[in-house]
N, C-alpha and C positions, 0 to 999 in steps of 0.2 A: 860640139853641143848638139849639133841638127845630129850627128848620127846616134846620138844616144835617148834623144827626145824620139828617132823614130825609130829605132829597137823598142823600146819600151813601149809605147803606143801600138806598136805593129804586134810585136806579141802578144799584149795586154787583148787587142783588137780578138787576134786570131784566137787565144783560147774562152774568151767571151762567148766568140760564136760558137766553136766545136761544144763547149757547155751547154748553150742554150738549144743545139744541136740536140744532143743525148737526152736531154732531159726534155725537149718536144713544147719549150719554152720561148715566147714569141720574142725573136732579137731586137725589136722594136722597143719595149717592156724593160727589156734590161737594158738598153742603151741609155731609154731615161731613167733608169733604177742609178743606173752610175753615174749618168751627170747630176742628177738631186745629189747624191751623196760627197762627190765633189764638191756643187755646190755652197752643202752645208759645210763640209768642212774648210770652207773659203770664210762663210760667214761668219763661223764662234770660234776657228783656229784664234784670231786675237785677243777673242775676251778670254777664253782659256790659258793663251800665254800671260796675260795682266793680271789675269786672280790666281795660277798658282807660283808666278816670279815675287807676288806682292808688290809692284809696283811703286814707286813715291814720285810722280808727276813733277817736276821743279816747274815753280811760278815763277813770275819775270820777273828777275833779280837777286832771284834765291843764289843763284851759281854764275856771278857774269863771267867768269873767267873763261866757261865752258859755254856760257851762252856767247859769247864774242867768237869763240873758234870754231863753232858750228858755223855761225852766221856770214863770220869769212869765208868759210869749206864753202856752205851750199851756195853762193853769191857767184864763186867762182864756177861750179857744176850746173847752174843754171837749174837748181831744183824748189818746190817749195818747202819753208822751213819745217825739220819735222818736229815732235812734239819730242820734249827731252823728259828721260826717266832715272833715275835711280834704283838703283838694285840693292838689298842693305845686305850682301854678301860677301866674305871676305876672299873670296874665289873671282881671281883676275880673269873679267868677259866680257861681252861686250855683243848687241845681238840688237836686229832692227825686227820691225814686223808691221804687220798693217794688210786694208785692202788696195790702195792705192797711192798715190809719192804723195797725196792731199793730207792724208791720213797717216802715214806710216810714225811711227814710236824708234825713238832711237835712246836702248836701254843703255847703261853701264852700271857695271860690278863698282860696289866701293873698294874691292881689294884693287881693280884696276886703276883706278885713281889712284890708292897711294901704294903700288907698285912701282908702274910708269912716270915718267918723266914727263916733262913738256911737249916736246917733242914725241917721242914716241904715244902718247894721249891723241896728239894731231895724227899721227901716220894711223892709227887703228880707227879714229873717227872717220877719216876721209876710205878706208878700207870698207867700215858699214853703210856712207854713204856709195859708195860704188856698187852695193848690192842694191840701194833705193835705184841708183842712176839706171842699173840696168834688169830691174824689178825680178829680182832672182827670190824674192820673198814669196811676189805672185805663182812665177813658174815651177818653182818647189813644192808650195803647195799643193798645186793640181796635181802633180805628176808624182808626189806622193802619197796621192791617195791609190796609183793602182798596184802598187805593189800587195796597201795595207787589205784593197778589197778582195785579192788575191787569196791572200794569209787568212781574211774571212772567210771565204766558200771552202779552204783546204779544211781549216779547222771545222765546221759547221757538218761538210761530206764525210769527212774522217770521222767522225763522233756520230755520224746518223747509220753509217756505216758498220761499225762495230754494233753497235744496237742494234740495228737488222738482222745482223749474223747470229744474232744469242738463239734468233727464231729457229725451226727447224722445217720449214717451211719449203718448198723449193723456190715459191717463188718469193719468196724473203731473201730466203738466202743469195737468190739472183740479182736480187735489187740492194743489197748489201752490197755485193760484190762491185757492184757499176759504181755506188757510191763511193767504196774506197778507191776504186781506179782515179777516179774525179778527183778525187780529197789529194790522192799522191801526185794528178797532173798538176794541182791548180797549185801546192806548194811548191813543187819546179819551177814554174811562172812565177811563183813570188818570189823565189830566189833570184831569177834571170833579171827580173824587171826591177827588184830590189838596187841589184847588181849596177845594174845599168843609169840608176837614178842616183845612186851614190856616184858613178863616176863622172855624172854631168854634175854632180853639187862639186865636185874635188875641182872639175875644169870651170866653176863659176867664182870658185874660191881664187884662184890663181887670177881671173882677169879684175879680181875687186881687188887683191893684192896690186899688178900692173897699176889699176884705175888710184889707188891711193899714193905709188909713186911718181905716176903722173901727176895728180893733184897738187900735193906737196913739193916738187920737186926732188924730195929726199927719201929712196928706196932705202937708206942705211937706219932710217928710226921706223919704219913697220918691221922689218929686221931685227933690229936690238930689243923692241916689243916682244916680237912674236917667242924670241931667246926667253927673254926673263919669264913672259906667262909660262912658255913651257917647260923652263926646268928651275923657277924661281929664285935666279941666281940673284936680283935688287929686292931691299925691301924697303919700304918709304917709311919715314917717321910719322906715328900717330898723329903729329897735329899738322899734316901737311895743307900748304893751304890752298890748295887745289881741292882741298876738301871741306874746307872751313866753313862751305855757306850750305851743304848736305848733310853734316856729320850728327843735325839731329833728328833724321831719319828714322821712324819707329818702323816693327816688323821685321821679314824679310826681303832646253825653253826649251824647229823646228825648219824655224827660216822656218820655221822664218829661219833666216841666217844666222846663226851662232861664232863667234871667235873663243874657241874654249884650247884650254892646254892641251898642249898635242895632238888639237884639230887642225887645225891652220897653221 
């Protein structure tokens, strides 16, 4: 994980500068231009994931079945409880998020409720607690913002570039030119550091997988889970009652951390 948090940083770092380089643009300037943008997408990444998931908060008592197995999980993780949601999609998932363990949302899909079994419901809840446990919600987010502001400067140079070029100018055409070099460095960088933030999210998945068969002691039901969401070999009867106290749910994510089919 350190060597990919510092690829990703160290690159992200070095074509920052070489940019702010070319363009005669104070490094100082853009170093705080990209930590506000960070920032802010630390701030409204949650409200964003909770207004387009559509969210349904369960109250205390709504779901004890699932309030009692959280309550056991996080007692034994020594975390505090987090806020439980509902997803009213029939798409088996299961996904945390938040600014901090005070705060963090622990969503589930209704298809994963009445997919899953008892047991495997426990191995993927103690799997999203292990991203709270080891705040991979926080560190995802920051670290993918520079990919994304990467993919911005590519797009933004790339298109200011071509525009300049229509001129017939020389010294347009000069400054087109520099801007498409720019446009084609900065999307390399976004590939690289792309790259690179997806493989620490693959190596954070793995230790929340570990951390839920530690928890559990039963690596064989995040296992049997992780089977059915991805090639939906179980399907649970409509009136399962592991669903009974959610099912009248109206309505309908980033790592934040997702468990979707044939991610995990």
């Amino acid at each position: 994980m350190g060597t990919s948090i510092f690829i990703a940083a160290f690159i992200f770092a070095f074509f920052l500068s070489a940019i702010m380089f070319v363009l005669q643009f104070s490094l100082l300037y853009s170093i705080i231009g990209t930590a506000l943008f960070i920032l802010i997408q630390y701030l409204i990444g949650p409200i964003i994931v909770s207004s387009t998931t559509r969210l349904h908060y369960l109250k205390p008592g709504e779901n004890p079945w699932l309030e009692s197995l959280v309550k056991e999980l996080v007692e034994k993780s020594s975390l505090p409880i987090p806020k439980l949601a509902i997803v009213p999609s029939k798409t088996p998932n299961a996904f945390v998020f938040g600014r901090t363990a005070k705060d963090a949302t622990l969503a589930l899909h209704e298809g994963l409720l009445t997919t899953l079994n008892a047991e495997e419901i426990r191995g993927v809840v103690a799997h999203e607690l292990g991203h709270i446990k080891h705040k991979d919600y926080i560190v995802m987010t920051v670290l993918s913002a520079l990919p994304l502001i990467a993919y911005i400067i590519a797009q933004a140079t790339l298109r200011a570039g071509a525009l300049s070029s229509r001129y017939r100018r020389k010294r347009d055409g000069n400054a087109g030119a520099a801007l498409v070099i720019i446009g084609v460095i900065s999307f390399v960088v976004y590939i690289i550091s792309f790259v690179s933030v997806m493989r620490l999210s693959r190596l954070r998945e793995h230790y929340a997988d570990a951390y839920s068969a530690y928890l559990t002691g039963s690596p064989k039901s995040l296992k049997s889970a992780l089977a059915k969401i991805t090639y939906g070999l179980s399907i649970a009867p409509e009136n399962s009652p592991i669903l009974h106290h959610s099912d009248s749910v109206n309505g309908q994510t980033l790592y934040s951390s997702k468990l979707r089919s044939g991610q995990q």
